[in-house]
FIBARO-10938 format. One record per residue (C-alpha): x, y, z. Coordinates in steps of 0.5 Angstrom, whole numbers, padded with zeros to 4 digits, always signed. Each point is the difference from the previous one (the first is absolute). Layout:
<rs>
XYZ ...
</rs>
This chain:
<rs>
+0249+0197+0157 +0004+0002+0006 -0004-0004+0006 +0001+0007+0004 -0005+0003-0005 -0007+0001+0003 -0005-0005-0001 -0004+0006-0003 +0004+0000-0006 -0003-0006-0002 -0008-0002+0003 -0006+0003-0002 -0004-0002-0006 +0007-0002-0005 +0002-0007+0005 -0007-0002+0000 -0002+0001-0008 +0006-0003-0001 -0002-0006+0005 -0006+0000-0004 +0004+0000-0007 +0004-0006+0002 -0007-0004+0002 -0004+0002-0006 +0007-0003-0005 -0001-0007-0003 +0007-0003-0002 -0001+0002-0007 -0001+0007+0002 +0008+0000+0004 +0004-0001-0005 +0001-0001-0008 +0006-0004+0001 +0001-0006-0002 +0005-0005-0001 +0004-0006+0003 +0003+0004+0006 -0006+0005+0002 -0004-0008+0001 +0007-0002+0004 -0002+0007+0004 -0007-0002+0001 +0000-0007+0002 +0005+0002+0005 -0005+0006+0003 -0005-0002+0006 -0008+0000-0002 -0002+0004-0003 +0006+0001-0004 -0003+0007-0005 -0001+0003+0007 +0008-0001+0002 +0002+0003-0007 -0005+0006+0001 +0003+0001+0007 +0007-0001-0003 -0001+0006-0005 -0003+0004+0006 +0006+0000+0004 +0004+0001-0006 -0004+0006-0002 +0001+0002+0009 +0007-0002+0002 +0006+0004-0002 +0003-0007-0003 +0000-0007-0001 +0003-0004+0006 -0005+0005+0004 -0005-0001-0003 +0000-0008+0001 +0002+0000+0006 -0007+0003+0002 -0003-0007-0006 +0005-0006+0003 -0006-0002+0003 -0004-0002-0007 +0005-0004-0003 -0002-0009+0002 +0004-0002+0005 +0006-0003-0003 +0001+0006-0004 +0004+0006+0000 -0001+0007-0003 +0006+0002-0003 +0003+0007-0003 +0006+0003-0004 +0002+0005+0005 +0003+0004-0007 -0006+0003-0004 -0002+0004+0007 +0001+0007-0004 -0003-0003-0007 -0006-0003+0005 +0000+0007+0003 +0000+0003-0007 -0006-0006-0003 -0004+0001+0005 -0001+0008+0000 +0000-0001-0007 -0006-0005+0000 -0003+0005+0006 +0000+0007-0004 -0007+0001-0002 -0003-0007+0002 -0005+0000+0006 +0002-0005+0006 -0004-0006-0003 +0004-0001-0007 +0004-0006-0001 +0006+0001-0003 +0002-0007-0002 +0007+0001-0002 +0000+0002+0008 -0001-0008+0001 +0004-0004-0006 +0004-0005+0003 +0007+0000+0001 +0000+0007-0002 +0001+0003+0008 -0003-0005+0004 -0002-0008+0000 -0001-0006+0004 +0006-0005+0002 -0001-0008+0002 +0003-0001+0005 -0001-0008+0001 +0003+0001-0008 +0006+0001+0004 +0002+0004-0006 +0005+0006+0001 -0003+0007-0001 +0002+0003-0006 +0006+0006+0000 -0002+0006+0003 -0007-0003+0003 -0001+0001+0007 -0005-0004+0004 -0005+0003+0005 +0000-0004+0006 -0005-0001+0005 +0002+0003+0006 +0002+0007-0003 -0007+0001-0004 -0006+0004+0003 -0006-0003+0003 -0006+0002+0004 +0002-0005+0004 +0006+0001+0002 -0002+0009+0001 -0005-0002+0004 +0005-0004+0005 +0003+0006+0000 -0005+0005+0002 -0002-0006+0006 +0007+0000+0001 +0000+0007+0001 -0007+0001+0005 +0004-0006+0004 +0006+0002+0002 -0002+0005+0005 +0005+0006-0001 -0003+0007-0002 +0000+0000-0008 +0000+0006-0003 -0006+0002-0003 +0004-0001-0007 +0002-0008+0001 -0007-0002-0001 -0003+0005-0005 +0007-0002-0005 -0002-0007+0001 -0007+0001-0001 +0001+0004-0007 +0005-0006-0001 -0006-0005+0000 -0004+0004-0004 +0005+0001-0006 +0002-0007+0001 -0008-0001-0002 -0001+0005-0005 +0006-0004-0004 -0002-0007+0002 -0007+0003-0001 -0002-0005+0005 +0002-0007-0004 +0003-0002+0007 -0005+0000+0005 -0006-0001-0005 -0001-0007+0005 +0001+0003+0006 -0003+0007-0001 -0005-0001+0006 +0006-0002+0005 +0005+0004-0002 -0006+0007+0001 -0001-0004+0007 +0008+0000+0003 +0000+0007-0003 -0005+0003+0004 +0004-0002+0006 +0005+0005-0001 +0001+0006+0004 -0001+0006-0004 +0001+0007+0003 -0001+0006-0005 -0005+0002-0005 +0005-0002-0006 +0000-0007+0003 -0006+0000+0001 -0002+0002-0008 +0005-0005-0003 -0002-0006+0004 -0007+0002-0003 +0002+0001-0007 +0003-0007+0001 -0006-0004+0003 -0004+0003-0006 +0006-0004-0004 -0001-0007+0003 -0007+0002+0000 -0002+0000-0007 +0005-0005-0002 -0003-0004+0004 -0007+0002-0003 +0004-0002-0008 +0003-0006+0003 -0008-0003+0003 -0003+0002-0006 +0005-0004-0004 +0000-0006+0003 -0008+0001+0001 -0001-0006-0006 +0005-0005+0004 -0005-0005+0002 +0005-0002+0005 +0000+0007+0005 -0003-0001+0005 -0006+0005+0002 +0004+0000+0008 +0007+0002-0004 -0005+0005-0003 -0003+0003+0006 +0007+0000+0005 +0003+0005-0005 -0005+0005+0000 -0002-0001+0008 +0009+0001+0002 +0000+0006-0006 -0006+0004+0004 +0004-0003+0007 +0006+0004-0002 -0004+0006+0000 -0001+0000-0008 -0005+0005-0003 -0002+0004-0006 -0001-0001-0006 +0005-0006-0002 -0002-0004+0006 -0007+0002-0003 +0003-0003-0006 +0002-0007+0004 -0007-0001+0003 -0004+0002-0007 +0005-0007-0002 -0001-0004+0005 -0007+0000+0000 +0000-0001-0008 +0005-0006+0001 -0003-0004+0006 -0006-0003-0004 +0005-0003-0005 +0004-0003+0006 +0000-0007+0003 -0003+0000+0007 -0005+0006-0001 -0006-0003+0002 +0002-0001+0005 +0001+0008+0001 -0006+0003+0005 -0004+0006-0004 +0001+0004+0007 +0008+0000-0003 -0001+0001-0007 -0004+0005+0002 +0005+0003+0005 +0005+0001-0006 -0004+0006-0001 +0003+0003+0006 +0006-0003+0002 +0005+0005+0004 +0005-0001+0006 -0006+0000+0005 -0004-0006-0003 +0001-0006+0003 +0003-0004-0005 +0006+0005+0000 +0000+0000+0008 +0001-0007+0000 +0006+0001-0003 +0002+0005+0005 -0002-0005+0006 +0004-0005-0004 +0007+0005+0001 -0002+0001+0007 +0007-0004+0002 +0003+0006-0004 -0002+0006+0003 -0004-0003+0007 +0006-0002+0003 +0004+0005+0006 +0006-0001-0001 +0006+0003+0006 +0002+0004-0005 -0007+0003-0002 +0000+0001+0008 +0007+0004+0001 -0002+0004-0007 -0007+0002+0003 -0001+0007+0001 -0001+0003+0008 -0005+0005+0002 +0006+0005+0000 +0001-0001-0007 -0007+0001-0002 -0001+0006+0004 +0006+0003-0004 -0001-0003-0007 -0009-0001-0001 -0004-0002-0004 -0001+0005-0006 -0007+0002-0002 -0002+0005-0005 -0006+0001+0004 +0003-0001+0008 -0007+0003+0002 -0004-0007-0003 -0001-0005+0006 +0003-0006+0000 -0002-0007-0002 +0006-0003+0004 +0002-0008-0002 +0004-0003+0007 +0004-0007-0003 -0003+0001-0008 +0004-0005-0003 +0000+0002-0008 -0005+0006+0003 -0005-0004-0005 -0006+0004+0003 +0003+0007+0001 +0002-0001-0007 -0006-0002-0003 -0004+0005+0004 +0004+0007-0002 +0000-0003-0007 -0007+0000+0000 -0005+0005-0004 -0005+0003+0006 -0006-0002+0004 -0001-0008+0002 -0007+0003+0000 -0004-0004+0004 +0003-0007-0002 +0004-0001+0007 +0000+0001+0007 +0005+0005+0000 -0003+0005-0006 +0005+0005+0000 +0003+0005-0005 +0006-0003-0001 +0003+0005-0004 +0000+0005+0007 +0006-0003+0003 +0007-0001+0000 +0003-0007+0001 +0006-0004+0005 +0003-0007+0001 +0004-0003+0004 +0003-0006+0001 +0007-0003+0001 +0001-0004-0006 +0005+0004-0004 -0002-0003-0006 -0007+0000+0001 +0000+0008+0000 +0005+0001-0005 -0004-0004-0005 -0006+0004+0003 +0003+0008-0001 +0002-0003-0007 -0007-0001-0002 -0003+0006+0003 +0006+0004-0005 -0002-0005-0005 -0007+0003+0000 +0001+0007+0001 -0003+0000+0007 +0006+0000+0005 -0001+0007+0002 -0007-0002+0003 +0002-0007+0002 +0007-0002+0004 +0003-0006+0003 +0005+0001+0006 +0005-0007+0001 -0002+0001+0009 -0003-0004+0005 -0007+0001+0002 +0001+0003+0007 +0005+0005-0004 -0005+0003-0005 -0006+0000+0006 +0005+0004+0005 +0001+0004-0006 -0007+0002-0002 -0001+0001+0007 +0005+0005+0001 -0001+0004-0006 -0007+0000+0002 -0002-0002-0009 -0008-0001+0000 -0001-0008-0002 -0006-0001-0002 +0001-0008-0002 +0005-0005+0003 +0000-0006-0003 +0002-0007+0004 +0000-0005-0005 +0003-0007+0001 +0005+0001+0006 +0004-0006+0001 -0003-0004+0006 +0002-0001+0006 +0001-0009+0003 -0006-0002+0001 -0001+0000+0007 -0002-0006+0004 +0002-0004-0007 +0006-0005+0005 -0005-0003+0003 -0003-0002-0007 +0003-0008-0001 +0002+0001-0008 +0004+0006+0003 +0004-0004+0004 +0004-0002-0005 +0005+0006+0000 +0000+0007-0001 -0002+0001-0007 +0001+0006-0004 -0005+0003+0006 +0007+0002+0003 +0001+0006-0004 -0006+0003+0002 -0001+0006+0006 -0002-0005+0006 -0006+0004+0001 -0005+0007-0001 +0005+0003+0005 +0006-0001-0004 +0004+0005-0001 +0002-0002-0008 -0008-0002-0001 -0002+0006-0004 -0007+0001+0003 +0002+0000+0008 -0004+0005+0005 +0004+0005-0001 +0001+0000-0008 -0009+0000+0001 +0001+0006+0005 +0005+0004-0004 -0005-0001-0006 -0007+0002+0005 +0005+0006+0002 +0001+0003-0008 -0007-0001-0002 -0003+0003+0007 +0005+0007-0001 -0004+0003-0005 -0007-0003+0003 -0002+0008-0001 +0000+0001-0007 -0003-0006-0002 -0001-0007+0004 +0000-0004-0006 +0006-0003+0001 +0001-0009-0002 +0004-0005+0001 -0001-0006-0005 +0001-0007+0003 +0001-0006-0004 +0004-0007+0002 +0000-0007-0003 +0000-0002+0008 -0007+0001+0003 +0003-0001+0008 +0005+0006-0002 -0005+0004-0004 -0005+0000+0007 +0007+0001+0005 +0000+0006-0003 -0007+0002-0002 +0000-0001+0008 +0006+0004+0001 -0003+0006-0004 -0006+0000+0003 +0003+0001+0006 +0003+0006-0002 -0007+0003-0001 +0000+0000-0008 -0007-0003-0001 -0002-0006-0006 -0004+0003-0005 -0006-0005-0003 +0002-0003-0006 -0005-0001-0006 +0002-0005-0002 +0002-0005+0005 +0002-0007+0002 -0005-0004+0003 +0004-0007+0000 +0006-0004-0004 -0004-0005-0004 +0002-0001-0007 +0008+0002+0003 +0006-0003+0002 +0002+0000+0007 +0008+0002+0000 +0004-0005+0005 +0002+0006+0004 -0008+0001+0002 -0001-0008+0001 +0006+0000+0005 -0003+0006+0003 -0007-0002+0000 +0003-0006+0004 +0003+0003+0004 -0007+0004+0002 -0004-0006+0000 +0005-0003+0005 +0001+0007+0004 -0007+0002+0001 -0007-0003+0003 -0002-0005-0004 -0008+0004+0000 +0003+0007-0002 +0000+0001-0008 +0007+0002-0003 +0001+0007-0001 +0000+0000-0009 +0003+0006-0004 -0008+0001-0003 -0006+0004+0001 -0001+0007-0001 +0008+0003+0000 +0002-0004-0004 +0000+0001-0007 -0001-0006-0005 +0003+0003-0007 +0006+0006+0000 -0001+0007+0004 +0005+0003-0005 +0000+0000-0008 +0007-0002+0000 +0001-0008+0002 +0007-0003+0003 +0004-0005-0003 -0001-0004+0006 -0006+0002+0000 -0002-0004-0006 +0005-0005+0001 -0006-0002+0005 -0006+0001-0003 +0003-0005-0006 +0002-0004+0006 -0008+0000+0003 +0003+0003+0007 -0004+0005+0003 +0003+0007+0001 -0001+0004+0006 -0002+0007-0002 -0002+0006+0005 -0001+0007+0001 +0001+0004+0006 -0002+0008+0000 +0004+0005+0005 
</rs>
């Protein structure tokens, strides 16, 4: 098949019954063949070797010749061997293999196809025996492997050149074919890793958006076949288990095959070592296991390294108010207010929040109909936001759910310029600022620390939360004050002295604090962040010694999330049992 074909060509029901097929297939239901050679052939095939054969004949049947058809099965052959072909019976394999096809469905084995020695073998190597007379050898470096297509589509993301739409599509048909051929027999170890880095590609259109999906319901079910497997190996671990499911759904699997995947795990953990070690809480989770579940945003926070970090370049590329002005936002519906993100990393809440179904009904602070408003992020990681926009198109909500690669002073003087109602802003975890006073501390004193990439204070310019950053915010919510004065801002912070700083800062803008239901009374039972303890240090050594120390606690600060939508880092710190410092403030 030509690797510019559309991927359509081969997904639907047809890969995935076939997928089915191969696993259901006892050795004896491969081949009929028996005799000295195919036992050569077999023991020369890696474990389980009838699901090479099978994958063998399938990429004969899909593959207009024999060195082709190898090329994408180099990687089933033990390591000192070598796939091997006559180059010569290309138009009798043609002929064989329409013939063996006419009138056959997709599953039928022709064992003829797979006699050894007739157009394919295994050759080797350490024999140090010469190929036989007009036999060629498929070499590692020219055979296909998901590995080395999805290098190049990371290739592509990274070279920071405007691609044409074409390049990433083409490549993303190719891994597809690839996968459809090798019917995911070189990934069957790695399913959950290679959907996780696939997820990290930037992505554009619609069609790219359907291919990556119908790839990740791929590796999806593969995954579920491979668990199922391998379920009665009393040497799986239950954790190896759990990892696969938990990066599927952070790679934003979903639907029917991951269903498939999660169905697996739970059948298998019982038999697996370690499981009772395994909390009912988390079996139970598997029931429900998404993108927004903690599990899997633990393995986004783990990636933080990749998409948090600023680089020069992101700043250069960053959009300027001219540019926003000129190219906006696109809404299907422009006249829905907005619910506005400033400095969203992954946008893991805007995404959650314009994907969920309706009404929170009463069970949080913020109960607002969800489905009534369009969505915007903003952050400075390039990364970050393109991974951001390639889920929204993945999830069909991107004409209701947009990410824009500026700063947040950009995106205020924007929606303050153009007058958008916002209904919502979130500020959630903004990089904090040096911790004022902490030089005076001895264990500061040893050197600067990692503390001297930090803004060197609330009034910084580059901190995300200084007083004109909060006085832009109190301006948008104030501007449509006589339609509706309902108008938030969410605050949460894993630093309690910033978390106040601002909360201050906001107060004294006029936004008052609303009382929350369920608030904090004190930090009993959590662990206290070095930040804070240095912080508290410092207050005990600033202030009189008969004045309480002002806390993050009482009535405007909640104990539980305000939203239904959680964080990466947000649930970082709750695994961790480090408070997190939640506010509402109503315009």
């Amino acid at each position: 098949m030509n690797n510019d074909e559309p991927a359509s060509d081969h997904d639907g029901l047809g890969l995935h019954s076939i997928l089915v097929d191969l696993y259901n297939r006892s050795p004896y239901q491969v081949t009929t063949i028996e005799s000295f050679d195919m036992d050569k052939l077999l023991k020369s095939l890696k474990t389980p070797a009838h699901h090479a054969l099978y994958t063998i004949h399938h990429a004969f049947q899909h593959c207009k010749d024999v060195q082709e058809a190898l090329l994408h099965c180099h990687h089933l052959v033990k390591p000192d061997y070598s796939l091997i072909f006559n180059p010569n019976s290309c138009i009798e394999f043609r002929k064989h293999v329409e013939k063996s096809r006419d009138g056959k469905d997709a599953m039928s084995i022709d064992d003829s196809l797979l006699l050894p020695g007739l157009y394919f073998h295994t050759h080797q190597r350490s024999k140090g025996k010469e190929l036989l007379k007009d036999w060629n050898e498929i070499h590692g470096k020219k055979a296909m492997s998901t590995k080395k297509i999805l290098q190049r589509l990371t290739s592509i993301s990274k070279s920071g050149k405007s691609q044409p739409s074409s390049k990433t599509i083409s490549v993303l048909r190719e891994l597809y074919n690839h996968l459809f051929i090798s019917l995911g027999t070189d990934v069957r170890d790695g399913t959950a890793d290679i959907a996780l880095t696939l997820s990290m590609i930037p992505i554009h259109t619609g069609e790219e958006a359907t291919v990556m999906n119908t790839i990740m319901d791929v590796l999806a079910h593969v995954a579920a076949l491979e668990i199922e497997r391998r379920s009665m190996k009393i040497s799986r671990r239950s954790v190896e288990i759990l990892m696969i499911v938990e990066k599927l759904a952070a790679a934003g699997c979903e639907g029917l095959y991951m269903d498939k995947a999660l169905h697996a795990a739970r059948l298998a953990l019982p038999n697996s070592q370690n499981y009772d070690t395994i909390t009912k809480d988390t079996l139970d989770s598997l029931m429900t296991l998404n993108l927004w579940s903690s599990k899997s945003l633990l393995w986004l926070w783990r990636k933080g390294h990749v998409f948090h970090k600023v680089t020069e370049k992101d700043l250069n590329a960053a959009s300027s108010l001219e540019d926003i002005c000129m190219y906006p936002p696109q809404f299907d519906d422009p006249t829905l207010p907005l619910v506005v993100d400033v400095g969203c990393g992954l946008g893991i809440s805007l995404l959650g929040l314009a994907c969920d179904s309706g009404e929170s009904k009463g069970k949080y602070q913020l109960d607002l109909n969800w489905t009534e408003y369009n969505y915007l992020g903003s952050d400075l990681s390039l990364t970050a936001i393109q991974w951001a926009n390639a889920l929204a198109l993945r999830r069909g909500i991107s004409k209701r759910c947009k990410f824009v690669h500026a700063s947040t002073e950009t995106v205020l003087e924007y929606l303050n310029r153009m007058k958008i109602d916002v209904k919502l802003i979130l500020l959630q975890f903004p990089t904090p600022y040096r911790l004022q006073g902490e030089k005076s501390l001895e264990h500061e004193k040893k050197g600067p620390g990692c503390n001297e990439k930090l803004p060197l204070g609330p009034e910084d310019p580059t901190f995300m939360a200084n007083e004109t950053i909060l006085r832009q915010m109190a301006t948008i919510l104030g501007s449509h004050k006589d339609v509706d004065q309902n108008r938030y801002i969410l605050l949460q912070s894993n630093c309690e002295d910033v978390a106040l700083n601002i909360y201050d800062s906001l107060i004294a803008l006029g936004l008052k604090a609303l009382n929350i239901e369920k608030s904090r009374k004190s930090f009993d039972e959590q662990t206290i962040s070095s930040r804070t303890q240095s912080w508290l240090e410092i207050q005990r050594m600033t202030s009189d010694s008969s004045v309480n120390i002002r806390r993050a606690v009482g009535y405007h600060w909640a104990d539980e999330p305000l939203i239904p939508v959680r964080t990466e880092t947000e649930v970082s710190s709750e695994y961790q049992s480090t408070p997190v410092h939640r506010c509402v403030l109503k315009r």
